[in-house]
N, CA, C and O atoms as CSV, one atom per row, in Angstrom:
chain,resi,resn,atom,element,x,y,z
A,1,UNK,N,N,8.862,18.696,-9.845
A,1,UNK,CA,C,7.717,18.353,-9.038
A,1,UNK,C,C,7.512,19.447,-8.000
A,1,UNK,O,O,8.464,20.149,-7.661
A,2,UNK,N,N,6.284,19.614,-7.481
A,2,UNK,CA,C,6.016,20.866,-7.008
A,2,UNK,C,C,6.043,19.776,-5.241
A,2,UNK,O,O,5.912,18.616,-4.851
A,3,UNK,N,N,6.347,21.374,-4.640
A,3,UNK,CA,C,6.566,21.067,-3.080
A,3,UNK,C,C,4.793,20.507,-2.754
A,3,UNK,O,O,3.857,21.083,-3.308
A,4,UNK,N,N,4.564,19.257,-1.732
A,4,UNK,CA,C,3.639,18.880,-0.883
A,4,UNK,C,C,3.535,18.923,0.501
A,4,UNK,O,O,4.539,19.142,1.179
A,5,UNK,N,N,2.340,18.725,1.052
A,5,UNK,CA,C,2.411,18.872,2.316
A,5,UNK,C,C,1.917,17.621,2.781
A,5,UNK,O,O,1.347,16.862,1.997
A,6,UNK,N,N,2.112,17.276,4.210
A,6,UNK,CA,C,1.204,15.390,4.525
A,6,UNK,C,C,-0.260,15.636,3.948
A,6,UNK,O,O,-0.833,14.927,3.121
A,7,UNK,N,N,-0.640,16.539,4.426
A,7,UNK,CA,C,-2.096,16.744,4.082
A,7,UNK,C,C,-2.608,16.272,2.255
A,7,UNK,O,O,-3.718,15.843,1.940
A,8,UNK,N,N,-1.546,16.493,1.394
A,8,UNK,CA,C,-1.828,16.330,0.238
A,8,UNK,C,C,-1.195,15.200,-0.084
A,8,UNK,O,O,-1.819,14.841,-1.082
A,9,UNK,N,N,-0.064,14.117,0.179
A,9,UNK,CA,C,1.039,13.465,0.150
A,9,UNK,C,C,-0.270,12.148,0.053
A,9,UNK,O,O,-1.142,11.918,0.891
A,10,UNK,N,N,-0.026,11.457,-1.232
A,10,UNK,CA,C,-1.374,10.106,-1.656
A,10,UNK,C,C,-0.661,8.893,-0.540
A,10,UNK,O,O,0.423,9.055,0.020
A,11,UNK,N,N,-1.349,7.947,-0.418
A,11,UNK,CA,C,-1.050,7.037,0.008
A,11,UNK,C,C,-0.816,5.731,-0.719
A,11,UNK,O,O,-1.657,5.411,-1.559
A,12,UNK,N,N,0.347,4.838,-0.479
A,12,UNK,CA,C,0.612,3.824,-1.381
A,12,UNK,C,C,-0.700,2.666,-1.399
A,12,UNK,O,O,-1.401,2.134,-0.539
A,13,UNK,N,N,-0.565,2.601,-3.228
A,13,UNK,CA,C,-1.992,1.641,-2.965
A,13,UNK,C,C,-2.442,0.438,-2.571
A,13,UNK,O,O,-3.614,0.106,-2.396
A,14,UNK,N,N,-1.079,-0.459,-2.386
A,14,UNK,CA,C,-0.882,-1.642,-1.535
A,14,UNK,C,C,-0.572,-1.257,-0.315
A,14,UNK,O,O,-1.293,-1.940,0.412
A,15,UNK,N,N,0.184,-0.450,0.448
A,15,UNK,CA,C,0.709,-0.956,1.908
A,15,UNK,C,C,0.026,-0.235,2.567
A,15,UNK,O,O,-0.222,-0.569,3.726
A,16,UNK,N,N,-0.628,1.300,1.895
A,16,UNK,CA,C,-0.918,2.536,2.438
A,16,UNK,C,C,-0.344,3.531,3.116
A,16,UNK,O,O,-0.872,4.608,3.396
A,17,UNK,N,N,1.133,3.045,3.480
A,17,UNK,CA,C,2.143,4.397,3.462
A,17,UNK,C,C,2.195,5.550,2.725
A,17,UNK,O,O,1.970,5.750,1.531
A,18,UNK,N,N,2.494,6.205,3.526
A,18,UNK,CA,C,2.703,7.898,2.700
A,18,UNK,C,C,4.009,7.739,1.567
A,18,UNK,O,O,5.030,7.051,1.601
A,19,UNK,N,N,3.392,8.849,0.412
A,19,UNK,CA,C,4.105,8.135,-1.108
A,19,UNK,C,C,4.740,9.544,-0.963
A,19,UNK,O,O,4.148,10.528,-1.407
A,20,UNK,N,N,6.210,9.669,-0.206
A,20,UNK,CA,C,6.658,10.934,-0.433
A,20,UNK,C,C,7.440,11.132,-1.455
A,20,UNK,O,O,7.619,10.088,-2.082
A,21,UNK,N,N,8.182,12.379,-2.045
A,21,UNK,CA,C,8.753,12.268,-3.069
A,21,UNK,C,C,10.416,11.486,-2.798
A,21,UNK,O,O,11.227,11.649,-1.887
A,22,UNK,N,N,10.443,10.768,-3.803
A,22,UNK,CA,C,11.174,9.523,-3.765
A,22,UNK,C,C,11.604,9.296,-5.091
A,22,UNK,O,O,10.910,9.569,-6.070
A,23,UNK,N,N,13.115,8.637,-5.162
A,23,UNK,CA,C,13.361,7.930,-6.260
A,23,UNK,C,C,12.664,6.076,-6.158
A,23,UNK,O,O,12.938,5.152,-6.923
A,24,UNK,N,N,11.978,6.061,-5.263
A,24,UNK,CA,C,11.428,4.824,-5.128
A,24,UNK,C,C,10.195,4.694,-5.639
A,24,UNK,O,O,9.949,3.790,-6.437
A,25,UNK,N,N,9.228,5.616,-5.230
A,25,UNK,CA,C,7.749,5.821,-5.842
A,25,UNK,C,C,7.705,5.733,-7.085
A,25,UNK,O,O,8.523,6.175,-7.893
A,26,UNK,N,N,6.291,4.887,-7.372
A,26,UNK,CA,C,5.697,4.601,-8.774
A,26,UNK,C,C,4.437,5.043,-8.798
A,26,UNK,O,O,3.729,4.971,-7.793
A,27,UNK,N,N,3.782,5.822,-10.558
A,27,UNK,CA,C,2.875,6.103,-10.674
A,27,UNK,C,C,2.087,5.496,-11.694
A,27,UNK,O,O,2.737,5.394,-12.735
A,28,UNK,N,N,0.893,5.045,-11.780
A,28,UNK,CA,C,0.228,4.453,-12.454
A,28,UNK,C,C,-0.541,5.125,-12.780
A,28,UNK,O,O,-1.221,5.396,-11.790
A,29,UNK,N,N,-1.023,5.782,-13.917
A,29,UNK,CA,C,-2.007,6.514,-14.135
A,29,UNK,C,C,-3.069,5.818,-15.836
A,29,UNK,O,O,-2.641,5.504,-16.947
A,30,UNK,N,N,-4.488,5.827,-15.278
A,30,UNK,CA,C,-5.040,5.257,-16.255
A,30,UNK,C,C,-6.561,6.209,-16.356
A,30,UNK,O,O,-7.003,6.673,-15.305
A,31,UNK,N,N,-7.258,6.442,-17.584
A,31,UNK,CA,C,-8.246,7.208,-17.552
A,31,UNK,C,C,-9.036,5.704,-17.419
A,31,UNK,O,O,-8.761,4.620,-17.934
A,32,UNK,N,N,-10.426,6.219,-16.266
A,32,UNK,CA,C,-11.250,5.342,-16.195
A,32,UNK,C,C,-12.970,6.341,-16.385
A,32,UNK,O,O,-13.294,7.207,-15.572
A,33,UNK,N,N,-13.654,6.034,-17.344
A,33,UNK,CA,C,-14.910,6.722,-17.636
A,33,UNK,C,C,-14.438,8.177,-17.990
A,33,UNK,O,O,-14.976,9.075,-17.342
A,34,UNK,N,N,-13.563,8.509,-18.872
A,34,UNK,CA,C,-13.091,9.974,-18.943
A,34,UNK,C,C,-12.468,10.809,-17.726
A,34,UNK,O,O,-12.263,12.022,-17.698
A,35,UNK,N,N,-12.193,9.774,-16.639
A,35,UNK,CA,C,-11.468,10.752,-15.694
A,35,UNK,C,C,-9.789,10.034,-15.085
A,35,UNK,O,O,-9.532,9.028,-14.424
A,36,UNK,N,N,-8.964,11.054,-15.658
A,36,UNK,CA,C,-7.712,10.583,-15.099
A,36,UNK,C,C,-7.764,10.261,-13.823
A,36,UNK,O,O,-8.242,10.859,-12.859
A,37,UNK,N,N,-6.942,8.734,-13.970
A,37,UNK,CA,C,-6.776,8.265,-12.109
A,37,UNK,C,C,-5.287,7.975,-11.927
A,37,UNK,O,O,-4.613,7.271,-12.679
A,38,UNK,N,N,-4.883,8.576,-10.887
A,38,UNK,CA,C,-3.265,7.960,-10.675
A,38,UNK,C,C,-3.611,7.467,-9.290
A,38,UNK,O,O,-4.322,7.943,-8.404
A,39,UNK,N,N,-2.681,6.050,-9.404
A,39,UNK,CA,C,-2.621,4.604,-8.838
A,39,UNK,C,C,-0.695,4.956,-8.277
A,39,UNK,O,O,0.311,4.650,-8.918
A,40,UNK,N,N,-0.745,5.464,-7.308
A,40,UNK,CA,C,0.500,5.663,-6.776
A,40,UNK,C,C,0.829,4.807,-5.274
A,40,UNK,O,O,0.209,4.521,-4.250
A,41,UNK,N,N,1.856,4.653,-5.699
A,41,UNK,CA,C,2.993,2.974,-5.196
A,41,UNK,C,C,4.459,3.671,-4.256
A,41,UNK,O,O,5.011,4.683,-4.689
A,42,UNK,N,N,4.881,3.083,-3.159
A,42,UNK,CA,C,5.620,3.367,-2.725
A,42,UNK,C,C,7.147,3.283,-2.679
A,42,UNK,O,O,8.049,3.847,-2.060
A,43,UNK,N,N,7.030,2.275,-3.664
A,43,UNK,CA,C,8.274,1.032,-4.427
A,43,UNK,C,C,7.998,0.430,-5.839
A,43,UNK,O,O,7.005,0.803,-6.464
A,44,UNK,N,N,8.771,-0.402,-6.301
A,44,UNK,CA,C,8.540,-0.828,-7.235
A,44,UNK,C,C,8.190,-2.366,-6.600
A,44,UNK,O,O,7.686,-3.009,-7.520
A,45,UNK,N,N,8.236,-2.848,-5.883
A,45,UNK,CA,C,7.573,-3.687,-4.558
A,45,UNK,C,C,6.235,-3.636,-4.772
A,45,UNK,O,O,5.515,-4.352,-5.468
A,46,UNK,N,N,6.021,-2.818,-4.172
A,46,UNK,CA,C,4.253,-2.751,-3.861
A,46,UNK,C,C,3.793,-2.592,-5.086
A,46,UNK,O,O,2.847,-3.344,-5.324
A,47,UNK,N,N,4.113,-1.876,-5.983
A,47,UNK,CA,C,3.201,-1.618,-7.554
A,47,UNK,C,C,3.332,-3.371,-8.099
A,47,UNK,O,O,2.325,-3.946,-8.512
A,48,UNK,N,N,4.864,-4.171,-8.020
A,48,UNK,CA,C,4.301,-5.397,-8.620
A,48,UNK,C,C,3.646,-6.380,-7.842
A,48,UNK,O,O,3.016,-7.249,-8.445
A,49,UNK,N,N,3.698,-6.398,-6.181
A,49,UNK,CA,C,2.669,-7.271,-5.806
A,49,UNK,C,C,1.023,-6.397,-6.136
A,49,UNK,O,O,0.325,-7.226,-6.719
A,50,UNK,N,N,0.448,-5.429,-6.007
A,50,UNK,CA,C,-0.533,-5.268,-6.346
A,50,UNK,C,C,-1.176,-5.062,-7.896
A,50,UNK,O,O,-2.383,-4.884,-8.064
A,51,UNK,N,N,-0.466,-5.098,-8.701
A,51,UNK,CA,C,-0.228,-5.136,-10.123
A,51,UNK,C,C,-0.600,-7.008,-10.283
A,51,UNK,O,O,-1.375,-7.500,-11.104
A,52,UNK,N,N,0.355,-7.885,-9.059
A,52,UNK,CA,C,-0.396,-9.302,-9.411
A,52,UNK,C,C,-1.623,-10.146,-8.561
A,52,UNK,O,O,-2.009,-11.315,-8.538
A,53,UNK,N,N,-1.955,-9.053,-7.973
A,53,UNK,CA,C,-3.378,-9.609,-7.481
A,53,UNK,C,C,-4.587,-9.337,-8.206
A,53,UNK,O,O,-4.743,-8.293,-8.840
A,54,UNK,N,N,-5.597,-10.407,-8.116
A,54,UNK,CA,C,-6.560,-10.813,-9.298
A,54,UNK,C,C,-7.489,-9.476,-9.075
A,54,UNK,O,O,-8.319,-9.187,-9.937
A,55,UNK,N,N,-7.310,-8.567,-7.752
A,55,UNK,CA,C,-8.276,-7.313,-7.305
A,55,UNK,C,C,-7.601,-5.771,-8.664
A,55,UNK,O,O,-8.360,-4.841,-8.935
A,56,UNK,N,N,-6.291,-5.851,-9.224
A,56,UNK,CA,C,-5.759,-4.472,-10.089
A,56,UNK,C,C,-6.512,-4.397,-11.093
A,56,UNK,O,O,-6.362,-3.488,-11.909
């Protein structure tokens, strides 16, 4: 994985914490209308509560 800076560092998509590099972070990535989207998580926490709300 290549070095980041805060400026580039995504935010988790449930809590909105900064998703630094981590053995904790999860990535979700799904093409929507032909354009790759990654859905990045700060835990495996936050990816399954927002994974079970009726809004994913």
């Amino acid at each position: 994985m290549t070095d980041s800076t805060d400026e580039d560092t995504p935010e988790c998509r449930h809590c909105g914490d900064s998703v630094g590099s981590s053995a904790e972070q999860r990535v979700i990535t799904t093409v929507e209308d032909g354009t790759t989207v990654y859905k990045h998580f700060c835990s495996d926490d936050c990816r399954d509560i927002w994974e079970s709300s009726p809004d994913a």
